[in-house]
C-alpha positions in Angstrom: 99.6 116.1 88.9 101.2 115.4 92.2 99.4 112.4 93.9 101.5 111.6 96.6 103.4 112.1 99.5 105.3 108.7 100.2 105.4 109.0 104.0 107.9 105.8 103.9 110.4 107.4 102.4 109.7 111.7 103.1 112.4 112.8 105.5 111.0 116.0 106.2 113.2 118.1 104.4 110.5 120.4 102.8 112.4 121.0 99.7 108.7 119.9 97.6 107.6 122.8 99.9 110.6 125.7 98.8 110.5 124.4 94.7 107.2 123.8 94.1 106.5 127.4 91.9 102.6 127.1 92.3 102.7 126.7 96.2 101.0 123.5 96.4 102.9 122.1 99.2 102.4 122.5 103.2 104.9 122.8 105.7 104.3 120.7 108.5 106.1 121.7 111.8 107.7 118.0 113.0 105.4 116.3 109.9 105.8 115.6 106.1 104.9 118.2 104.0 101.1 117.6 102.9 99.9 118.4 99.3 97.4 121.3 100.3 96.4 122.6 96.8 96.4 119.8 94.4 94.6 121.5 92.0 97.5 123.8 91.5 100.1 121.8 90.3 101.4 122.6 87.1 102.6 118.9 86.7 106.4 120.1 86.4 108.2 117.4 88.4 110.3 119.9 90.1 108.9 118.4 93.4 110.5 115.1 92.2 113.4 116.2 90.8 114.3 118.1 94.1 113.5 115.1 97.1 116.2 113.5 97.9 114.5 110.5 99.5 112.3 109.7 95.9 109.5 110.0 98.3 107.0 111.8 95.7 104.4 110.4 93.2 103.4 113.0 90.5 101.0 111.1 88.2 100.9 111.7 84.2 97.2 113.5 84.5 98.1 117.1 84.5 94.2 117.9 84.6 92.5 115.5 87.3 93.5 113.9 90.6 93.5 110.2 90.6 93.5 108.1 94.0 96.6 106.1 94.3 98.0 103.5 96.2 101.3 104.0 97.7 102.2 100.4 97.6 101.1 100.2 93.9 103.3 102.9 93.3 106.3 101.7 95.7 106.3 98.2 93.8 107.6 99.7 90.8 110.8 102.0 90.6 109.1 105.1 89.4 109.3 107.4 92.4 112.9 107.4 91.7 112.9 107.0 87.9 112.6 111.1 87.0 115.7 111.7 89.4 117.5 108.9 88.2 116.6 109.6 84.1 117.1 113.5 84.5 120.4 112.6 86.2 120.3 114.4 89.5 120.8 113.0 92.8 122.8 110.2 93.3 122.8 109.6 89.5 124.9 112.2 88.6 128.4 111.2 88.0 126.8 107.4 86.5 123.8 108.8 85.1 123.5 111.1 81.7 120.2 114.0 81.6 117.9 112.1 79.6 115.1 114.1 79.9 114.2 113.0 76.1 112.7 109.5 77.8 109.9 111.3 79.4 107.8 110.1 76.7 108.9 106.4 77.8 108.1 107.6 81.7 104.7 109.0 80.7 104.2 105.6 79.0 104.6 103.9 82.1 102.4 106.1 84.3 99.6 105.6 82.2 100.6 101.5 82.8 100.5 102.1 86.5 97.5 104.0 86.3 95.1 101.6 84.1 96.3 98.8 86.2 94.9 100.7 89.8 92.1 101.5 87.7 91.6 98.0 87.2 92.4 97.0 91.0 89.8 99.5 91.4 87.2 98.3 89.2 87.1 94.6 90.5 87.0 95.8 94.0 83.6 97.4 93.3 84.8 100.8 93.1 84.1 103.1 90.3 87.2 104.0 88.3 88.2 107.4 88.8 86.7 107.7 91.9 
């Protein structure tokens, strides 16, 4: 489920807004877009795949939102892993579409995710929440 909008990196193109087939993205006039209907994504990384900055987080739960923290998620290289793996992008020409290694991506969301959780967990907070 998309997660985040990496306001580091967004450069308010609004292509998240145009491919995104469930609509979950908002336009924001002089702004980056904002994810306005979470509950809607469809999980299908065309967000990603279309951002030329790698300024999107779409986490590996398809079914529930889970807080994140953008420098968690900037420390490692998955914003720009999808792109990079699919072979789009910059990628391209150096890059083959190995969309077969999602299963090694998903692996390492679910890393990145247990580790917050954990982040989460010794800072008091209840994991999930």
């Amino acid at each position: 489920m998309i997660e985040l909008v990496i306001s580091s990196r967004c450069i308010d193109c609004d292509r998240c807004v145009r491919v995104c087939p469930t609509n979950v993205f908002d336009a924001v006039p002089g702004g980056h877009p904002v994810i306005a209907r979470q509950g809607d994504c469809q999980t299908c990384f065309l967000c990603e795949l279309y951002c030329p900055a790698d300024a999107l987080y779409v986490g590996p739960d398809c079914e529930h939102p889970e807080p994140v923290d953008e420098q968690a998620v900037l420390a490692t290289d998955w914003p720009a892993q999808y792109r990079r793996d699919a072979g789009w992008g910059k990628n391209r020409d150096r890059h083959p579409n190995e969309v077969w290694y999602m299963h090694e991506m998903a692996r390492e969301a679910l890393a990145i995710r247990a580790t917050l959780r954990e982040r989460r967990a010794g800072q008091g907070a209840e994991p999930g929440a």
